[in-house]
C-alpha positions, -999 to +999 in steps of 0.1 A: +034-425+473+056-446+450+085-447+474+057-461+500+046-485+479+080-498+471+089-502+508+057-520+512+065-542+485+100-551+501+080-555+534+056-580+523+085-601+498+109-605+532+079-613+555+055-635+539+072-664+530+096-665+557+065-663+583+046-690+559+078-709+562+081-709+596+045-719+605+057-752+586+089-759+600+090-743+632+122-762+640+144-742+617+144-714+644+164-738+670+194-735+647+195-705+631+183-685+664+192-714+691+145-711+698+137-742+702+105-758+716+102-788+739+066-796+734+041-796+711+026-766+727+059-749+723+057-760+684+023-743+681+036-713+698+067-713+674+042-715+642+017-691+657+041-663+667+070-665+644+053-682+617+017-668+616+024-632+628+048-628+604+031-640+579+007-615+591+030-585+586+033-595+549-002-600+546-007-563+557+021-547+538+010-566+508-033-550+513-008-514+520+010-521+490-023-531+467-045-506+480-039-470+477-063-459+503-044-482+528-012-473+521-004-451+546-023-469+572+002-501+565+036-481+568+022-466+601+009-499+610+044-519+604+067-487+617+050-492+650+055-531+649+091-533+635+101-502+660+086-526+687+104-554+675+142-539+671+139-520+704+129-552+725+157-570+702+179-543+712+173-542+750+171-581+753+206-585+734+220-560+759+204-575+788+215-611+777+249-603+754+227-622+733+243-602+699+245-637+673+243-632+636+209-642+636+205-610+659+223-588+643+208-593+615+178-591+627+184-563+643+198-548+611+167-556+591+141-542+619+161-507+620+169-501+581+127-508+579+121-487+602+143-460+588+131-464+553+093-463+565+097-431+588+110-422+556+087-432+532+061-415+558+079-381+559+078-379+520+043-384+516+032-359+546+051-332+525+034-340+497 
């Protein structure tokens, strides 16, 4: 499961520090994505769902990517959740005509994962 563990790798580098980042400077998301918050509430929800539950996702690609026995267990894991992600991304930019560069992007990064775990999935069934 090299090619698993590499994706996993990736995973965990892309999520971790941008979800660690975010759970201390929850404001960076009203520029780059227009989210902002106008409480403190909306700050803890900021931290907690952008910042902690992506931090999350690299926590659990990184345990995927360290254990062998958990390996596939964390590319089916984060398939779901990044498939979850870019298909709500993708209905709510249509609804909205919300398509910015910080959604496309986005959008871009959710479907290659997706694609390269499905992939990463299909090559170690066959094996």
């Amino acid at each position: 499961m090299a090619f698993g563990r590499i994706v996993l790798v990736l995973s965990a580098v892309l999520w971790l520090p941008y979800g660690v980042y975010l759970c201390f400077h929850p404001g960076y998301l009203a520029e780059a994505a227009g989210v902002a918050f106008t409480s403190p509430t909306g700050s803890t929800e900021i931290r907690a769902m952008y910042g902690g539950l992506q931090t999350a996702v690299g926590v659990l690609a990184l345990i995927g990517c360290l254990s062998a026995s958990l390996q596939r267990t964390a590319l089916v894991a984060l398939v779901v959740l990044c498939a979850g992600l870019g298909v709500t991304r993708l209905l709510g930019a249509l609804a909205d005509g919300g398509f910015s560069s910080y959604t496309n992007m986005a959008l871009g990064f959710e479907w290659v994962e997706v694609a390269l775990i499905t992939w990463a999935l299909r090559r170690t069934a066959a094996a």
